[in-house]
C-alpha positions as CSV (number, residue, x, y, z in Angstrom):
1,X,0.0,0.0,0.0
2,X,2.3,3.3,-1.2
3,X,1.8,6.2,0.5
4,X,3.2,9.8,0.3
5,X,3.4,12.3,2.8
6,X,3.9,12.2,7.0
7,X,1.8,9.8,9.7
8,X,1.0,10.9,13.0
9,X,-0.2,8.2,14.8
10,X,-1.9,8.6,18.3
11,X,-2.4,5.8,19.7
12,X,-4.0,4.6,23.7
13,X,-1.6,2.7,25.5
14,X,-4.0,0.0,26.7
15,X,-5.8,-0.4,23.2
16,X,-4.2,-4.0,22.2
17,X,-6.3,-4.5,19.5
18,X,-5.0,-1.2,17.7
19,X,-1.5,-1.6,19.1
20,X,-1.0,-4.9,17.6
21,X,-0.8,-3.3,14.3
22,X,1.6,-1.1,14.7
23,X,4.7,-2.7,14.1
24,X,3.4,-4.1,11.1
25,X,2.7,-0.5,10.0
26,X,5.9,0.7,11.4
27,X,7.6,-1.4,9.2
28,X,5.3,-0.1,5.7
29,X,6.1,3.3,6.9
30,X,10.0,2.4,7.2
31,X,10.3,0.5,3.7
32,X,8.6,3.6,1.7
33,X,10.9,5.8,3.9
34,X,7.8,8.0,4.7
35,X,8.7,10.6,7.7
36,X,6.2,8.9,10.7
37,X,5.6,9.9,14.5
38,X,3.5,7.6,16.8
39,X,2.4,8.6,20.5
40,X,0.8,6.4,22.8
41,X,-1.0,7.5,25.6
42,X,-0.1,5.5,28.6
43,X,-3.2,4.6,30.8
44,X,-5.6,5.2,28.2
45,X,-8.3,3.2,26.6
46,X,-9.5,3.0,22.9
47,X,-12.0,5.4,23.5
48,X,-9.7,8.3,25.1
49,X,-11.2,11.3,23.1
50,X,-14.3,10.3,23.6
51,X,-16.0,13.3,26.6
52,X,-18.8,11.2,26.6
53,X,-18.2,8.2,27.6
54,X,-16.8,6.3,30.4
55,X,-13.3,5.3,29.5
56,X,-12.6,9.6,28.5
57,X,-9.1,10.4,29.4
58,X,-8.8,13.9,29.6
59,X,-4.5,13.6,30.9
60,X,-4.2,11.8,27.4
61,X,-7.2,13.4,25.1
């Protein structure tokens, strides 16, 4: 899957469904030599942006 351009990735620290893929992606990003940054939010669930809900983060969101 080519890509141009830069990846910011922000990512929860306890989401291991979504985390799981990131080394995978790490590597794509790597091999087309595309500028990447990825922050994960230690503590945080999937849903940390979400104000609404019960798993909102505000430290990480």
């Amino acid at each position: 899957m080519p890509t141009a351009g830069r990846c910011w990735g922000i990512y929860a620290g306890e989401d291991a469904r979504i985390n799981g893929g990131v080394p995978r992606l790490e590597v794509e990003l790597m091999a087309q030599q595309n500028d990447y940054k990825f922050v994960a939010y230690p503590g945080a669930g999937h849903p940390f942006f979400n104000n609404t809900g019960s798993q909102y983060h505000p430290e990480s969101a």
